[in-house]
C-alpha positions, 0 to 999 in steps of 0.5 A: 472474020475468021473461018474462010471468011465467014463472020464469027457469031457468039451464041448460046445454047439453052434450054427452052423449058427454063432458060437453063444456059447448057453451053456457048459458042463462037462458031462462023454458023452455030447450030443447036444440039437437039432439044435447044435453043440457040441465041445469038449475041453481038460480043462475046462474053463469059456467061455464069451458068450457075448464076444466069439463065436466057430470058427469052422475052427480054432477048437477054441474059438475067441473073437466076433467082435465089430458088433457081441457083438452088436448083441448078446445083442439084446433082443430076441422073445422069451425074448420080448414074455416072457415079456408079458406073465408076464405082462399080468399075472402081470395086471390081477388083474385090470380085475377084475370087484371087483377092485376099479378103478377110473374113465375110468382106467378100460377101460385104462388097457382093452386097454393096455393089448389088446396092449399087446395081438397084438404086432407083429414083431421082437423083436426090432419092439414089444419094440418099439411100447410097450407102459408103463402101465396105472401105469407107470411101463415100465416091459421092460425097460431094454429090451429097453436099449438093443436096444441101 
């Protein structure tokens, strides 16, 4: 017992479309974010995201199929859009009109982050078109790696 008294209940929260496992718990009364579900186990475990999902009518933990796994590594939106608002934080400094570039720089980091405010799509079409920096810094690499 723990939490005044109250039995502590191991759950976890899932995505009802697809079983996608979002997160875990062990609260005395879990309560599911909006938009999941939440199921409740006798022990705790460690549950492998990456490789299992909730079968809902096996009341069960199961492992993903190759194709699933596949796809659960796929970047998000929201993971590509947060990439941006930290490069776009990251390049700020070059706007500056006191920054000593050379030559046409300036005008290459003005368009590089102009690129950057106009990507759209799914996740998979914004890495794609997303073009390294005037730098050479590619932020997003190991965003890309996900796409293989």
């Amino acid at each position: 017992m723990g939490n005044g008294g109250q039995a502590v209940i191991f759950a976890i929260y899932y995505r009802a479309s697809d079983g996608e496992i979002m997160g875990w718990t062990n609260q005395s009364d879990p309560v599911a974010p909006d938009g999941m579900r939440l199921a409740v186990f006798d022990e705790p475990f460690q549950p492998e995201p990456l490789n299992e999902k909730f079968d809902v009518a096996a009341n069960a933990v199961v492992e993903k199929t190759t194709e699933e796994r596949r796809l659960s590594r796929l970047p998000t939106q929201r993971e590509v859009q947060e990439a941006v608002f930290a490069e776009l934080r990251r390049t700020s400094e070059y706007m500056f009109d006191d920054y000593p570039h050379h030559g046409n720089d300036r005008h290459r980091w003005v368009d590089y982050r102009r690129m950057l405010r106009e990507l759209s799509g799914d996740a998979a079409d914004m890495i794609k078109t997303w073009e390294p920096a005037p730098d050479g810094v590619d932020p997003i690499i190991a965003l890309r790696e996900r796409l293989t």
